[in-house]
N, C-alpha and C positions, 0 to 999 in steps of 0.2 A: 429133753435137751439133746440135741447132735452130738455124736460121740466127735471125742478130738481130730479122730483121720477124717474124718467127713469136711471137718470147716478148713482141715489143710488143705486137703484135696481143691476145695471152692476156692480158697486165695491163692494157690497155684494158677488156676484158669484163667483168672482175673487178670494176673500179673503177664502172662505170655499173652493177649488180645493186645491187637495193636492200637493206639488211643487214635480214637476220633477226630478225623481234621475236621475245621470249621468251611459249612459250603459261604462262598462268597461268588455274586457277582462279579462278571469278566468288566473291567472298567478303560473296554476299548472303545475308541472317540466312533462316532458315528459315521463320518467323513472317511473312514476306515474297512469300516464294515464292507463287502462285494455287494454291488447290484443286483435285487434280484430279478432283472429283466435281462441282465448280462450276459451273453451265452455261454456256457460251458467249451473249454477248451476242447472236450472232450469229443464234442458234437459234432456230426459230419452233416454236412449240406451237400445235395446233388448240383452240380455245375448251371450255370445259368447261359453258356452261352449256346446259340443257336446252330444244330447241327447241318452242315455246310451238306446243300442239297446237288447231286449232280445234275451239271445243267445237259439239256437234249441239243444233241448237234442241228444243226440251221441249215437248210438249202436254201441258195439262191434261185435254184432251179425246180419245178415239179420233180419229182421224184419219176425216174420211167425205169424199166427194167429191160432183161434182157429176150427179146424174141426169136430168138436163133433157134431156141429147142421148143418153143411154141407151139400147138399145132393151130393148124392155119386153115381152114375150109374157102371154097370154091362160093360163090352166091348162089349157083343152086343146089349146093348142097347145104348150105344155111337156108334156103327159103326150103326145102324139105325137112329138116328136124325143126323147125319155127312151125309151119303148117301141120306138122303131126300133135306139136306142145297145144297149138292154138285149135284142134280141131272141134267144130261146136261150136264156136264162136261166130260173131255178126262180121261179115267180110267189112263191112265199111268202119263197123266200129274199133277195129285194132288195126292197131300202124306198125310198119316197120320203120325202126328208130338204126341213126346211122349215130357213131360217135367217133368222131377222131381226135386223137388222142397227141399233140403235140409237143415236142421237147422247147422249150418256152423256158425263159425268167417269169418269176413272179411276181414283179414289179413295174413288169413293160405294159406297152399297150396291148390290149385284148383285138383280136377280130369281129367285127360285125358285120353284116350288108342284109341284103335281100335277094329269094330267089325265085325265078317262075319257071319252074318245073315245066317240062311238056304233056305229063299227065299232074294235075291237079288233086294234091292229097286232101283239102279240107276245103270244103264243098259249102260250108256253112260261113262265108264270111258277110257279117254287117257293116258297113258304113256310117259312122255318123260325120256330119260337118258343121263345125264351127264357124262360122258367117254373121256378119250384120240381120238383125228381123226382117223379115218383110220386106226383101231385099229382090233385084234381078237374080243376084251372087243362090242365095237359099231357093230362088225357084228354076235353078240351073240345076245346084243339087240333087233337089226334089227329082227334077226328068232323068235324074243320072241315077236314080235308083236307092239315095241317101236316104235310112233308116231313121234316122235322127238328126235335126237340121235347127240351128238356131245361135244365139249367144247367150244373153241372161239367165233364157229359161230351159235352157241346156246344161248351164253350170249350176242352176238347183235340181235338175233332176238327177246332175252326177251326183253333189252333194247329199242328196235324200239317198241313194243307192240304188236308182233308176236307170241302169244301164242297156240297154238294149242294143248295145252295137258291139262287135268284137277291135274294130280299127277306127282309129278316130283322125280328122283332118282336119287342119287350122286356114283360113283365109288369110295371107298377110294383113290385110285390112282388120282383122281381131286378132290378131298376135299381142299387141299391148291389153287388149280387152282379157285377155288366157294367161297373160302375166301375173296379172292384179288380182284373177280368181285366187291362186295361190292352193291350184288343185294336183299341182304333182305330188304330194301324198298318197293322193288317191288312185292318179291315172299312170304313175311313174310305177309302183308295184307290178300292176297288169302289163306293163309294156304300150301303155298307149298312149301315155305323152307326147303330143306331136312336137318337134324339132327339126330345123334346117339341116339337122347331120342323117335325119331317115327318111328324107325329103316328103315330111308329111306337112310341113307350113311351106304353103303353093300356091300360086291362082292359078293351075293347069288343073283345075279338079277332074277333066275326066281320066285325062292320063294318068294323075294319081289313084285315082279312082280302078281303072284297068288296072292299074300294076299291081294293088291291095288285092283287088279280085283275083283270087289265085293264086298270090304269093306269100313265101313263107318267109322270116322274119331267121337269122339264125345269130347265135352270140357266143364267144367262146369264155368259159366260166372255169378257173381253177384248172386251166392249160385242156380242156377237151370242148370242143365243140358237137353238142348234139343236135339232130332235127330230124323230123319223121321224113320221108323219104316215100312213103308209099300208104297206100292200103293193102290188109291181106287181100282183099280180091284181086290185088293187081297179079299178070303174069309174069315171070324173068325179066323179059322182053322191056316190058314198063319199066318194070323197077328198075334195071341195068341204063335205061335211058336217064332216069331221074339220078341215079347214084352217078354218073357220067359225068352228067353238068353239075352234079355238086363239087365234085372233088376237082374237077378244071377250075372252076371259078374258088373253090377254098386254096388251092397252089396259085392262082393267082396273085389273091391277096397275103397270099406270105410271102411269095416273091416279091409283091410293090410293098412290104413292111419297114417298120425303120432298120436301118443300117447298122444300128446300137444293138436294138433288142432281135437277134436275128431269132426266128423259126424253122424248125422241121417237120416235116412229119412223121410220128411215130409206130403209129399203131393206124385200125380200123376196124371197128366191130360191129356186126348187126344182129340188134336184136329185134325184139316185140315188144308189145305192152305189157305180157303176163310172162314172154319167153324170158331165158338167158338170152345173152350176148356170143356172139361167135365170130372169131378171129379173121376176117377177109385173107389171100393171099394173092386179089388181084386179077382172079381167073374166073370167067365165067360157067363154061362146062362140069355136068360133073364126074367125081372119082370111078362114079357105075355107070359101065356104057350103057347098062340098061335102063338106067333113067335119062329121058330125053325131057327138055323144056318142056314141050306139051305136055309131059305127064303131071306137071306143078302149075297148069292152069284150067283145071277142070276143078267142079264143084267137089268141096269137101263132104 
């Protein structure tokens, strides 16, 4: 049996513990209860809207810069560092390429024409003519030197990718026939689409003919006009003839240009196939009296 202080001690304990509450159920309505798809007040989300991009300022115009501190060379002394770049090379297979460079809107009309050089840069042109079959028209052609001569079966050989001519020309008399092919996909890429603006649809075939022979084709793209202008075998002499009547007849056509969209010229640079480009300044001779003409048309 427990001594007496022992079972006081135990009812003491009993009596200072604090009595048991009863757990019950929370008896909150359900329609009460938070969402738990609800967000948290607490929650931060990153912004949705879209950050405001700066826009690139716009010209109206090509972009040109300024040539004042430029350096500027002489043509023969750009056909001397061109002829040392290009040394080794096939005189006929590399051109000297002319670009000038105009102050223009970009929205106006472009320059185009044709030109006949007095030395002949590409030596390799074909003819084809679009004519009636079996025709007087195709055996005119024929004597005139036309590589390629026909209608139907001209417009399946372009179609199959049977080209054998570099310039092509339309007879009036198959202009609706060249309609209905519906082959400027094909021949509009190359540049040979014939049309009354590049006086290639003609019943003057030899004349057109002549004038293809040896003429160059020139277009101004994205405010610069380029076109070969020579071969490296050419001498000064040549070329300064060929770049002559380029640049009279390109200040021509920007002087007869619209009224609205007026042109300058900017720049002029010549390069090569494989060279850089070098800055014209208009003058023929060069900076070294010791380099004379002749000495830049002797074999490389």
């Amino acid at each position: 049996m427990a001594p007496p202080n022992h079972c006081l001690a135990a009812l003491a304990r009993l009596s200072l513990t604090a009595p048991a509450r009863p757990t019950t159920t929370p008896t909150i309505p359900k329609f009460l209860l938070p969402s738990a798809t609800a967000p948290s007040p607490l929650v931060r989300y990153a912004s949705m809207s879209k950050k405001r991009t700066k826009k690139r300022k716009t010209y109206k115009t090509f972009r040109c810069y300024d040539q004042s501190k430029a350096k500027k060379f002489s043509l023969c002394d750009a056909i001397r560092y061109i002829r040392a770049i290009e040394v080794g090379k096939p005189p006929a297979d590399v051109k000297y390429e002319i670009a000038a460079k105009l102050r223009t809107q970009k929205n106006g009309p472009i320059i185009r024409g044709r030109i006949r050089f007095p030395f002949a840069v590409k030596t390799s042109t074909r003819v084809g003519v679009i004519c009636p079959e079996d025709s007087p028209i195709a055996a005119e052609a024929q004597q005139l030197g036309a590589v390629a001569v026909g209608e139907e079966s001209l417009f399946e050989s372009i179609r199959a990718g049977n080209i054998t001519f570099t310039k092509l020309i339309c007879h009036p008399e198959s202009a609706d026939a060249l309609k209905k092919a519906n082959l400027g996909k094909i021949l509009g890429p190359k540049g040979m689409m014939p049309s009354p603006k590049t006086r290639t649809i003609t019943a003057d075939l030899q004349g057109a003919m002549q004038e293809l022979i040896g003429a160059d084709e020139y277009k101004e793209k994205l405010g610069v006009v380029r076109l070969a202008i020579g071969q490296l075998g050419f001498t000064p002499h040549m070329l300064s003839e060929n770049l002559k009547l380029f640049m009279s007849q390109l200040k021509h056509d920007i002087d007869n240009g619209d009224e609205y969209h007026p042109k300058a010229l900017d720049e002029v640079v010549l390069s090569s196939t494989n060279g850089p480009g070098f800055s014209l300044n208009g003058t023929f001779s060069s900076s070294d009296e010791k380099v004379q003409p002749e000495h830049l048309q002797s074999v490389m």
